[in-house]
PyMOL Python script that loads the backbone (N, CA, C, O; Angstrom):
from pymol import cmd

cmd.read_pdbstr("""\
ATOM      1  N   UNK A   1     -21.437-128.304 -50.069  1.00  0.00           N
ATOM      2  CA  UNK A   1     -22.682-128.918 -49.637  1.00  0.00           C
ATOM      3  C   UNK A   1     -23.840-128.024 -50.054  1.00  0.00           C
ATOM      4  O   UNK A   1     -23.740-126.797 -50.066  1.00  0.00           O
ATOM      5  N   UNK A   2     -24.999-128.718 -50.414  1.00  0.00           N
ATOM      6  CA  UNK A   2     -26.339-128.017 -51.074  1.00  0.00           C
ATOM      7  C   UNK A   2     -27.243-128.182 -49.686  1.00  0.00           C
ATOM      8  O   UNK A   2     -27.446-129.209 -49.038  1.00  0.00           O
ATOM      9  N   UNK A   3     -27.798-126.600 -49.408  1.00  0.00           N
ATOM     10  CA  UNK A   3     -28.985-126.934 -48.571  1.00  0.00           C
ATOM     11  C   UNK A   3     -29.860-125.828 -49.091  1.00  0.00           C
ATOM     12  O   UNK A   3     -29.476-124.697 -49.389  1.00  0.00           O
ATOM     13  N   UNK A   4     -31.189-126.337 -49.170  1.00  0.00           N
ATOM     14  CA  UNK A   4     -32.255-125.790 -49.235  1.00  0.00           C
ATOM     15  C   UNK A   4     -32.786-125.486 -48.263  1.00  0.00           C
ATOM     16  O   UNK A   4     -32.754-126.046 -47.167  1.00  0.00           O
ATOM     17  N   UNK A   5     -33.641-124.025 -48.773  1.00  0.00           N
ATOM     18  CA  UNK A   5     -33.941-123.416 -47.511  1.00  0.00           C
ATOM     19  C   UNK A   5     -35.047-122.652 -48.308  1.00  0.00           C
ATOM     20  O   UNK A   5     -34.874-122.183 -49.433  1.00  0.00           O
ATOM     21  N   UNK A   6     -36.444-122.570 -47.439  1.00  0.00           N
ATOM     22  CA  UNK A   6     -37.685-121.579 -48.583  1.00  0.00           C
ATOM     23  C   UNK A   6     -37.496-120.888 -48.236  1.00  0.00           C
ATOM     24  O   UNK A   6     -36.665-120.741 -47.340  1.00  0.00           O
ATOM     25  N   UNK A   7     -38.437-119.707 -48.958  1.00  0.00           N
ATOM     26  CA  UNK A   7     -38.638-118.613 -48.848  1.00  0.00           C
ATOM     27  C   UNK A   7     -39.474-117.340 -49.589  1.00  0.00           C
ATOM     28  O   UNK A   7     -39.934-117.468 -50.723  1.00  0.00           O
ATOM     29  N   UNK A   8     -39.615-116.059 -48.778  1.00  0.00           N
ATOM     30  CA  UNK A   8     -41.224-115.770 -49.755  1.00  0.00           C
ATOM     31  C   UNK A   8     -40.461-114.614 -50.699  1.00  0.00           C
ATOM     32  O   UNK A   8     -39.294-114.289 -50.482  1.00  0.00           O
ATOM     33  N   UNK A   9     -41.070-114.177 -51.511  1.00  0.00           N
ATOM     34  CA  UNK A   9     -40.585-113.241 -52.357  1.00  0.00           C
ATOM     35  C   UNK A   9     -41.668-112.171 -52.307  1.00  0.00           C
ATOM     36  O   UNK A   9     -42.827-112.447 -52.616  1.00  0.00           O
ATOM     37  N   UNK A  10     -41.142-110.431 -51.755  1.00  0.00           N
ATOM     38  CA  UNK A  10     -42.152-109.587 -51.331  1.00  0.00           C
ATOM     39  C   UNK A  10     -41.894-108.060 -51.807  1.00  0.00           C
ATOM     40  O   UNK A  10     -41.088-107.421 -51.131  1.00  0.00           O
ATOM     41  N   UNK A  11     -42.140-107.803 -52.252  1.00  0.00           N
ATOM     42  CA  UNK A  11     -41.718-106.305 -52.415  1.00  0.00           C
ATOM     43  C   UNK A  11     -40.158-106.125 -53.114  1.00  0.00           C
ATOM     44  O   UNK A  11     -39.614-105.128 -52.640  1.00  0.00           O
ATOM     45  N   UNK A  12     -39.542-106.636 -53.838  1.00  0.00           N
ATOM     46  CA  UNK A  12     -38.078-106.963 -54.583  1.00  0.00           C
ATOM     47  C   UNK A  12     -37.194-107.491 -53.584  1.00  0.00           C
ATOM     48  O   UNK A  12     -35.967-107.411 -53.628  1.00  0.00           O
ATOM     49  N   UNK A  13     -38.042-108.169 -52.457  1.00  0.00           N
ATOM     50  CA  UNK A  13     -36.696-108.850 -51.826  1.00  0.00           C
ATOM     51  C   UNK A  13     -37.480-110.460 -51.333  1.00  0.00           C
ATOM     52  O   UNK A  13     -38.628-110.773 -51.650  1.00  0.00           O
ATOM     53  N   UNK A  14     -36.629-111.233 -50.587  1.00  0.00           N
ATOM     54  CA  UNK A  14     -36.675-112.571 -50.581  1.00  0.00           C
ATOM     55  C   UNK A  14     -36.106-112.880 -49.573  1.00  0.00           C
ATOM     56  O   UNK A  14     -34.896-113.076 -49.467  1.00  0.00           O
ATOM     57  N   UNK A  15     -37.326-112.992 -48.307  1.00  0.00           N
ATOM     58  CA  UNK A  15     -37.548-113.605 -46.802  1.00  0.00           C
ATOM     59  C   UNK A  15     -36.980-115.028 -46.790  1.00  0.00           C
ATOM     60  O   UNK A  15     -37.608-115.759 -47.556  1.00  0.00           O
ATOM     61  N   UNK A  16     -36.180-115.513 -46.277  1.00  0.00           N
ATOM     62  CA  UNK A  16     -36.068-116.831 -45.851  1.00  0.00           C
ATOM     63  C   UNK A  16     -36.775-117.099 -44.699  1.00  0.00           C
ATOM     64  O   UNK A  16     -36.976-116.167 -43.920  1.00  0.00           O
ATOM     65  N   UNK A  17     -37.282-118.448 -44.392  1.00  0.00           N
ATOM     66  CA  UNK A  17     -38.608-119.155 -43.661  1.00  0.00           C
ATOM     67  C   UNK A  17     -38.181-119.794 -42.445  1.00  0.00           C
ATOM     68  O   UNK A  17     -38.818-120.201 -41.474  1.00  0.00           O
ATOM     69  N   UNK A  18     -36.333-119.788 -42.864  1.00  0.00           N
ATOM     70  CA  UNK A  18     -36.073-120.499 -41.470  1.00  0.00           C
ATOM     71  C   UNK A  18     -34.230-120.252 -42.022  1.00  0.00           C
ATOM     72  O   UNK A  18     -33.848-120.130 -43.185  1.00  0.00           O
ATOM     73  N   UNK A  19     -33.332-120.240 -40.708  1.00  0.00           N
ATOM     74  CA  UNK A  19     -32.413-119.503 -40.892  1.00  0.00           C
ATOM     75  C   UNK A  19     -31.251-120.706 -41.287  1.00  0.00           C
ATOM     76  O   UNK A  19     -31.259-121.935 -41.346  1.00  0.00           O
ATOM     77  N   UNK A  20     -30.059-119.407 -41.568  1.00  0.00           N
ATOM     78  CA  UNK A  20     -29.023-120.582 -42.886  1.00  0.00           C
ATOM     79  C   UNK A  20     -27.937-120.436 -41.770  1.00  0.00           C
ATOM     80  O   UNK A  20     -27.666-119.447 -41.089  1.00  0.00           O
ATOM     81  N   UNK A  21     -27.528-121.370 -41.766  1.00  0.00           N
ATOM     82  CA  UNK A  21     -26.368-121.858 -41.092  1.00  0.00           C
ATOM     83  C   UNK A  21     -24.760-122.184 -42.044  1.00  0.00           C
ATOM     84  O   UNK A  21     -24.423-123.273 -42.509  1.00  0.00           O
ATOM     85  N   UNK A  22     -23.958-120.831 -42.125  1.00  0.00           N
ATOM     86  CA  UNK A  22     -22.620-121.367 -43.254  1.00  0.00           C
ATOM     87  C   UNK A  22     -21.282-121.018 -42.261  1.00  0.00           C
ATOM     88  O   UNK A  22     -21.110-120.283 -41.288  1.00  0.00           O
ATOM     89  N   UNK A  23     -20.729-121.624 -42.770  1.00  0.00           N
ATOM     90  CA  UNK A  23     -19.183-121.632 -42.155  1.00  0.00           C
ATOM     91  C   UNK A  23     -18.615-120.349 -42.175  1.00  0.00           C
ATOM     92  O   UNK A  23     -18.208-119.859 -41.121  1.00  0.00           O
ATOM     93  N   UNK A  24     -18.541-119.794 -43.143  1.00  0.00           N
ATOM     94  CA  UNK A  24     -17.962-119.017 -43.904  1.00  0.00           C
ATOM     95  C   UNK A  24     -19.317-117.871 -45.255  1.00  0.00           C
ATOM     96  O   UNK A  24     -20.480-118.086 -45.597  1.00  0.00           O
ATOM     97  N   UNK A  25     -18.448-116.889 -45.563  1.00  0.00           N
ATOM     98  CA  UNK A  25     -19.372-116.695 -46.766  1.00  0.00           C
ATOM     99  C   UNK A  25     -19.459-117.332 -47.541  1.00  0.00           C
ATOM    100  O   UNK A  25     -18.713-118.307 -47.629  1.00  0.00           O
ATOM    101  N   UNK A  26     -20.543-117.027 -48.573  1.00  0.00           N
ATOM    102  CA  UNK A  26     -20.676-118.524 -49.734  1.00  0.00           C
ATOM    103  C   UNK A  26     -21.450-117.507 -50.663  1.00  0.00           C
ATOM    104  O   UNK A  26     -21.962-116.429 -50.359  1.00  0.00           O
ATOM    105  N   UNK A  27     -21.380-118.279 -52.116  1.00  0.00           N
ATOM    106  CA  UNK A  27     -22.756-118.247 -52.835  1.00  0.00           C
ATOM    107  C   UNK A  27     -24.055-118.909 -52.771  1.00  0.00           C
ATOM    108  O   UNK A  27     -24.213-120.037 -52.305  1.00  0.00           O
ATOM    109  N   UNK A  28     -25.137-118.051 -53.331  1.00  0.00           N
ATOM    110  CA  UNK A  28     -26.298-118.955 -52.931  1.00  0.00           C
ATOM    111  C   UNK A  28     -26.866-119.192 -54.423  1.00  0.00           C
ATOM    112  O   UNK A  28     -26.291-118.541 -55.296  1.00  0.00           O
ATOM    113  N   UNK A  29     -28.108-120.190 -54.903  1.00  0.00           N
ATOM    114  CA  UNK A  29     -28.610-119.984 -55.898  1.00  0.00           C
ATOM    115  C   UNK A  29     -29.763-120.119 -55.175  1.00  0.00           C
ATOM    116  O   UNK A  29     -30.064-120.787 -54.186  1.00  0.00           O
ATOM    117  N   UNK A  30     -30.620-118.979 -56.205  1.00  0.00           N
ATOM    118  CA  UNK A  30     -32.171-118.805 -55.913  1.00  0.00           C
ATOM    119  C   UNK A  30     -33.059-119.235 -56.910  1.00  0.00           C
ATOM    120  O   UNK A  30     -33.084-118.736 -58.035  1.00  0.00           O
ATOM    121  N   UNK A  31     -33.741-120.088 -56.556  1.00  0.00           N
ATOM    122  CA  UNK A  31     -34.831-120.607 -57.879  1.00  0.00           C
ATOM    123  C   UNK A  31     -36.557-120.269 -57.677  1.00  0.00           C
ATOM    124  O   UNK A  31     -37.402-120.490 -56.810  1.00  0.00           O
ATOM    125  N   UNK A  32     -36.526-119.813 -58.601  1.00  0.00           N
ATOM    126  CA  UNK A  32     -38.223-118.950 -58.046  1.00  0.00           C
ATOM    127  C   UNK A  32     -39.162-120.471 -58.641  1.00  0.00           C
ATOM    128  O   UNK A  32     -38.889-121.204 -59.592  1.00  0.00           O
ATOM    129  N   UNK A  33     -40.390-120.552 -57.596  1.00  0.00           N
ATOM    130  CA  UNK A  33     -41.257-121.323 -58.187  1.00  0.00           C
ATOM    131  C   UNK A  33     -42.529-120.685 -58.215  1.00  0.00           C
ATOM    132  O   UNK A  33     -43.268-120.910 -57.258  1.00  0.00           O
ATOM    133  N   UNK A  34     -43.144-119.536 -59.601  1.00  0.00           N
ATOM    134  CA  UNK A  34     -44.104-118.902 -59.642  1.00  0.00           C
ATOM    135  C   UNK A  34     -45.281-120.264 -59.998  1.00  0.00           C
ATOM    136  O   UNK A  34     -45.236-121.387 -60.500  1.00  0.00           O
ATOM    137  N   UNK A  35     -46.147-119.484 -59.479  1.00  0.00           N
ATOM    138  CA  UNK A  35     -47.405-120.223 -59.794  1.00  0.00           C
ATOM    139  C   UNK A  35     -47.456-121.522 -58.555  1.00  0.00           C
ATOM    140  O   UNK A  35     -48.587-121.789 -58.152  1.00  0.00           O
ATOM    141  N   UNK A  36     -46.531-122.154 -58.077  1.00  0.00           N
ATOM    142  CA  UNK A  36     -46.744-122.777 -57.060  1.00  0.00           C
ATOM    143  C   UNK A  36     -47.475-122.506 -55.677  1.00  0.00           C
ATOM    144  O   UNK A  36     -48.138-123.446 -55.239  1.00  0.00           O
ATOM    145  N   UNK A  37     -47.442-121.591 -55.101  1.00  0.00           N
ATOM    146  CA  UNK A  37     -48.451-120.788 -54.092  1.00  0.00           C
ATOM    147  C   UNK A  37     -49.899-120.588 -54.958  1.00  0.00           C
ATOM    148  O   UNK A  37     -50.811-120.792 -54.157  1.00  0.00           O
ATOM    149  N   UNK A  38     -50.373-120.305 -56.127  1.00  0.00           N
ATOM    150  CA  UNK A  38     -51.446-119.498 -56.581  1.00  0.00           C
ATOM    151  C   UNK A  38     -52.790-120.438 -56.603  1.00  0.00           C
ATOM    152  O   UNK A  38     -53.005-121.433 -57.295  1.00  0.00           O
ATOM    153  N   UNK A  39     -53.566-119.848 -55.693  1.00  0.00           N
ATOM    154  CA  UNK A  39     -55.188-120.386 -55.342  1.00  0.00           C
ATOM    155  C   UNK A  39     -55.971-119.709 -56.497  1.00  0.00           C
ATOM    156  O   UNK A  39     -56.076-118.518 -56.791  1.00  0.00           O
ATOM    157  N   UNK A  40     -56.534-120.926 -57.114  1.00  0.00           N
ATOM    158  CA  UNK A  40     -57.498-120.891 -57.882  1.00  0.00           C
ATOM    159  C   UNK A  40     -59.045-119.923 -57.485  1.00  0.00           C
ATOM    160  O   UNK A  40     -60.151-120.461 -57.515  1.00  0.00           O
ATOM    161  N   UNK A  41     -58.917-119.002 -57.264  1.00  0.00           N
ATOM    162  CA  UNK A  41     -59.950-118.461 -56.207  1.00  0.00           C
ATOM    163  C   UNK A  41     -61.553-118.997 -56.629  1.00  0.00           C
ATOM    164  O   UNK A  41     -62.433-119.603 -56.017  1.00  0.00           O
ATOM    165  N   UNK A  42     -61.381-118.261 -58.417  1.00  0.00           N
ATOM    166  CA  UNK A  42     -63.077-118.738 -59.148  1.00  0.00           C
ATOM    167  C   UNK A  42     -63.211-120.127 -58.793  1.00  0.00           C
ATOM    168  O   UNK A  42     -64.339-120.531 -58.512  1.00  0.00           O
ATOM    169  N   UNK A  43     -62.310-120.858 -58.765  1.00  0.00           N
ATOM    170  CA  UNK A  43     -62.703-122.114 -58.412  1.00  0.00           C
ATOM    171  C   UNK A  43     -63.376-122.321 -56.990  1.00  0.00           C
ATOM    172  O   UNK A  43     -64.121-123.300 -56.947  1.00  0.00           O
ATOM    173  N   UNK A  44     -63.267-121.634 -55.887  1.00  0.00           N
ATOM    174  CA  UNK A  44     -63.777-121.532 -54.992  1.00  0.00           C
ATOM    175  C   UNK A  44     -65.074-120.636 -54.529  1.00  0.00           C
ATOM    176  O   UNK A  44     -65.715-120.528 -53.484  1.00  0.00           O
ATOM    177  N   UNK A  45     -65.128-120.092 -55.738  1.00  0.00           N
ATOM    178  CA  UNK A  45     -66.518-119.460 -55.388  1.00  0.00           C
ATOM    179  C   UNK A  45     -66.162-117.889 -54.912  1.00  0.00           C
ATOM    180  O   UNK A  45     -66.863-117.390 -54.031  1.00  0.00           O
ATOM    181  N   UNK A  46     -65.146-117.176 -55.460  1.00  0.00           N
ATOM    182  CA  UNK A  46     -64.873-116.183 -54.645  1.00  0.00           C
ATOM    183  C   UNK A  46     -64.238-115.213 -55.568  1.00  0.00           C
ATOM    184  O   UNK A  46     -63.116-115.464 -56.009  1.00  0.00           O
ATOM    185  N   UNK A  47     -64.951-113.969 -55.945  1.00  0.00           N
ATOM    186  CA  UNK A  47     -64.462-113.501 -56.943  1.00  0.00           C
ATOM    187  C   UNK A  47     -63.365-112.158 -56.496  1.00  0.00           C
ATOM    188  O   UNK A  47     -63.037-111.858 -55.348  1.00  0.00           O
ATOM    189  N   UNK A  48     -62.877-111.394 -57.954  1.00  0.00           N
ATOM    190  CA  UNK A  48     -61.758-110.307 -57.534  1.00  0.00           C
ATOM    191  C   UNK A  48     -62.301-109.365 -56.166  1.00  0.00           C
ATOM    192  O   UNK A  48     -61.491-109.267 -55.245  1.00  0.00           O
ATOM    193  N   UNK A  49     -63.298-108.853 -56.052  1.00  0.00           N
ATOM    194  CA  UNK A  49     -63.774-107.868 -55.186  1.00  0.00           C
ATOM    195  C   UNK A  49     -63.820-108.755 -53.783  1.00  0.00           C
ATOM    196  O   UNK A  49     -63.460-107.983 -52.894  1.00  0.00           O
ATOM    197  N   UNK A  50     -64.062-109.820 -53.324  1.00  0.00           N
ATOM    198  CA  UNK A  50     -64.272-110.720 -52.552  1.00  0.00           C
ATOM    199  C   UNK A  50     -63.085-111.030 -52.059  1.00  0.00           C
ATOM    200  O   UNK A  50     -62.966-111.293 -50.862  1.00  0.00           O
ATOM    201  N   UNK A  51     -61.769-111.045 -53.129  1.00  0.00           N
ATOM    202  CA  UNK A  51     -61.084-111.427 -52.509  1.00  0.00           C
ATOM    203  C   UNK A  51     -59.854-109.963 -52.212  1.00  0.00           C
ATOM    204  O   UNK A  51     -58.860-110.104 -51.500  1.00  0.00           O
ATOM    205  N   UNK A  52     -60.000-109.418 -52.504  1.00  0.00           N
ATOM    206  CA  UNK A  52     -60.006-108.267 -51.991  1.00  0.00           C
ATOM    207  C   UNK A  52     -59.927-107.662 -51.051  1.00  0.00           C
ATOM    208  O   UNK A  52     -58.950-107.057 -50.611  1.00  0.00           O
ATOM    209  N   UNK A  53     -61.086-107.775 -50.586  1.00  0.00           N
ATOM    210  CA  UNK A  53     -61.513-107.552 -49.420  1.00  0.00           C
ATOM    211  C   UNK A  53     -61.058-108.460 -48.261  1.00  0.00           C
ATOM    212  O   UNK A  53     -60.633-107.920 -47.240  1.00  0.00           O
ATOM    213  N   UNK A  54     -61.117-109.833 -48.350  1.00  0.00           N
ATOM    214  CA  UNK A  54     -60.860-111.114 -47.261  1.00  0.00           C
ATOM    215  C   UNK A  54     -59.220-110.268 -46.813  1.00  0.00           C
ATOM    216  O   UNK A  54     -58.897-109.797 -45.723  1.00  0.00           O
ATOM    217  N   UNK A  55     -58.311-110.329 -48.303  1.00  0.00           N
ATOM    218  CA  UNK A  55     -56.567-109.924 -48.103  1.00  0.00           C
ATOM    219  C   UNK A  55     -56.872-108.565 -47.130  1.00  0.00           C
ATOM    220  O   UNK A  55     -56.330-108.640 -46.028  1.00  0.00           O
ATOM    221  N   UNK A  56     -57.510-107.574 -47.331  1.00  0.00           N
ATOM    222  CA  UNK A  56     -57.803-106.229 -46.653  1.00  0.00           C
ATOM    223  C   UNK A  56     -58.091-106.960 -45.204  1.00  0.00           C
ATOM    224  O   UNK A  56     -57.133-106.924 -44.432  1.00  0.00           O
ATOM    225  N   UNK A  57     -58.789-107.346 -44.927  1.00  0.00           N
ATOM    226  CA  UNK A  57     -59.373-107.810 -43.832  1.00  0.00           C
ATOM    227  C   UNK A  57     -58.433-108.815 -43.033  1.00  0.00           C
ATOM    228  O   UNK A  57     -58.485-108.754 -41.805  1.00  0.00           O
ATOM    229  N   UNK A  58     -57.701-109.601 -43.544  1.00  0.00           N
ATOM    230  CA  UNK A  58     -56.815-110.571 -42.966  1.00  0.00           C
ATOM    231  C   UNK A  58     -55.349-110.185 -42.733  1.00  0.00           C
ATOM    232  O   UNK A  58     -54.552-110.936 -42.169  1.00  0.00           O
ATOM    233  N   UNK A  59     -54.985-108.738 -43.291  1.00  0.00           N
ATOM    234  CA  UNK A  59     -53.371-108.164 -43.644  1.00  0.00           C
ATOM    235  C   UNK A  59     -53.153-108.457 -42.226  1.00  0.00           C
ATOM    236  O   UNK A  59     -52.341-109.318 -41.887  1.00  0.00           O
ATOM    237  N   UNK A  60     -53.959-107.662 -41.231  1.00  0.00           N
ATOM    238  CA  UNK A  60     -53.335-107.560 -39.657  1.00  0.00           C
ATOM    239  C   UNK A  60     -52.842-109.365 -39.596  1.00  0.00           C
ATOM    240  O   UNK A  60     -51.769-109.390 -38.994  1.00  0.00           O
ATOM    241  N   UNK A  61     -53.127-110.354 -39.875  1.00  0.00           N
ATOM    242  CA  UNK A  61     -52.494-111.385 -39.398  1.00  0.00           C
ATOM    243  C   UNK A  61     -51.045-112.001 -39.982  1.00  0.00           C
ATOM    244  O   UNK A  61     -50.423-112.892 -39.403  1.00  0.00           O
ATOM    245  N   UNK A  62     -50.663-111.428 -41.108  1.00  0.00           N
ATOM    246  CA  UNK A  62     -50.009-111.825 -42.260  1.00  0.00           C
ATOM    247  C   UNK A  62     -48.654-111.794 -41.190  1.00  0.00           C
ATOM    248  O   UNK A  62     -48.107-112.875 -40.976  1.00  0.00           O
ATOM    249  N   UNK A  63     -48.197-110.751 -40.623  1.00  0.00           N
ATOM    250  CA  UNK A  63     -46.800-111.011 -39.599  1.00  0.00           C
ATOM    251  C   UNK A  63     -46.716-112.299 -38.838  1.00  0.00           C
ATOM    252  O   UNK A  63     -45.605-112.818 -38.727  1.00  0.00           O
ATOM    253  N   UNK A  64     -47.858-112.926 -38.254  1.00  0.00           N
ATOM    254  CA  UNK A  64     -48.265-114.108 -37.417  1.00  0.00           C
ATOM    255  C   UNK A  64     -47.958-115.285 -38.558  1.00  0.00           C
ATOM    256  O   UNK A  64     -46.977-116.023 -38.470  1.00  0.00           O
ATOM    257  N   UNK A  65     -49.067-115.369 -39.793  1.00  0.00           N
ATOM    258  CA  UNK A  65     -48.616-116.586 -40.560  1.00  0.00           C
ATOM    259  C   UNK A  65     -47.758-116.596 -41.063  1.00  0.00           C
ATOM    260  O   UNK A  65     -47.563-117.713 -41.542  1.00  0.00           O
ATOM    261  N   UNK A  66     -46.924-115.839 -41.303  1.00  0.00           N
ATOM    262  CA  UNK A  66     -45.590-115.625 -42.508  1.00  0.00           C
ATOM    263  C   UNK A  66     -44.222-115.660 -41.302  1.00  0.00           C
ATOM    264  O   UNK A  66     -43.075-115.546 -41.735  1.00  0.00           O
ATOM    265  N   UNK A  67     -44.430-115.799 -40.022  1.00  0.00           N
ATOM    266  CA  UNK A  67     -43.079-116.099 -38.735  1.00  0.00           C
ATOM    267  C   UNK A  67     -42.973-117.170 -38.939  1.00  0.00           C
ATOM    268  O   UNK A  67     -43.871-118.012 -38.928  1.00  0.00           O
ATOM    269  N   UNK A  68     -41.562-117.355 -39.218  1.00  0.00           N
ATOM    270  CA  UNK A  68     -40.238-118.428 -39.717  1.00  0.00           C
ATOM    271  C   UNK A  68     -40.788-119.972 -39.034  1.00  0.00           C
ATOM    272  O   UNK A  68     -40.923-121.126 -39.441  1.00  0.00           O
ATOM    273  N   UNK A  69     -40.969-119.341 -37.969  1.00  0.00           N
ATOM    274  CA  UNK A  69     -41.812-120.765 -37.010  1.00  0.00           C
ATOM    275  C   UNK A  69     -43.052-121.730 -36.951  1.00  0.00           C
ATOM    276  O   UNK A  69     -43.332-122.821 -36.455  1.00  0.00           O
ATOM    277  N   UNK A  70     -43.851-120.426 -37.979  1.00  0.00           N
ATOM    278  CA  UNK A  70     -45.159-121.146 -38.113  1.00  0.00           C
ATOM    279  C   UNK A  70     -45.488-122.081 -39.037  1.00  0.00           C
ATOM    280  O   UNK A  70     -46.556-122.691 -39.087  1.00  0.00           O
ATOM    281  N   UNK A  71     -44.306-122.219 -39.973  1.00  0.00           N
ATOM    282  CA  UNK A  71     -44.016-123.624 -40.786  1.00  0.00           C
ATOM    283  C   UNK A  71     -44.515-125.071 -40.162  1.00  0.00           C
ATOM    284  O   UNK A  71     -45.328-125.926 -40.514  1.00  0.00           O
ATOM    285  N   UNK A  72     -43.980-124.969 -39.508  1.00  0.00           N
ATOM    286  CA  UNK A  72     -44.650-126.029 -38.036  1.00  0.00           C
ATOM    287  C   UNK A  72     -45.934-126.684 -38.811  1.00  0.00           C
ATOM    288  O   UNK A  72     -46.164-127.882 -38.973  1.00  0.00           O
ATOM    289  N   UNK A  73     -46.721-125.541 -39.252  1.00  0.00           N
ATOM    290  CA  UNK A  73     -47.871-126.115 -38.485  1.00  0.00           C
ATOM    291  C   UNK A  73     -48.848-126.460 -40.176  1.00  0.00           C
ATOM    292  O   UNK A  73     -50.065-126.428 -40.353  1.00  0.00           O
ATOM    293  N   UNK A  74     -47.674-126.786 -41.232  1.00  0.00           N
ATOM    294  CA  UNK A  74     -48.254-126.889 -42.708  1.00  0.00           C
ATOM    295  C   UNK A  74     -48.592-127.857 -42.419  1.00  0.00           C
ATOM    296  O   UNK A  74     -49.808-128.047 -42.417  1.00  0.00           O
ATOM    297  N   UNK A  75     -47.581-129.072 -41.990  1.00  0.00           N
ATOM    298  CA  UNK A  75     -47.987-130.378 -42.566  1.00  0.00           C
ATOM    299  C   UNK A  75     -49.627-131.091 -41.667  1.00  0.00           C
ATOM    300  O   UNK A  75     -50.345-131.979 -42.128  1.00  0.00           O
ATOM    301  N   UNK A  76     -49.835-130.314 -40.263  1.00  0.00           N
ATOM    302  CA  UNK A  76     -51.375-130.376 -40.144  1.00  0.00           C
ATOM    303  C   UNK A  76     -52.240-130.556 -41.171  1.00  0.00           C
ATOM    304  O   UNK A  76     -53.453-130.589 -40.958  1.00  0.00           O
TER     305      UNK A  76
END
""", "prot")
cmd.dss("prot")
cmd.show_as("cartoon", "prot")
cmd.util.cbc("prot")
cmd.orient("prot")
């Protein structure tokens, strides 16, 4: 049986978003989708130094949005 399951890719390793349920051990396959996450920033009016700074400024929350649970709350 195939189940998909996301997940983030951080520092040479790869967080799953919500947990795997197997019988037994298994193999897994991992398929990266680069460029799918990536915000156009210039398009928003917001350049390298700007954004920069926002990531500096926003790190303290990154444990809060990136918990397995807060998936929840994409399709808002």
């Amino acid at each position: 049986m195939l189940n998909s399951v996301e997940g983030v890719y951080r520092d040479g390793k790869i967080e799953l978003l919500e947990p795997v349920s197997m019988d037994a051990p298994g193999r897994a396959i991992v398929t990266s989708l680069e460029g799918a996450s990536k915000v156009d920033l210039q398009a928003r009016g917001i350049d390298p130094h700007q954004a920069a700074d926002l990531r500096k400024r926003l790190s303290t929350f990154a444990d809060d949005w990136e918990h397995p649970g807060m998936n929840v709350y994409d399709a808002i």
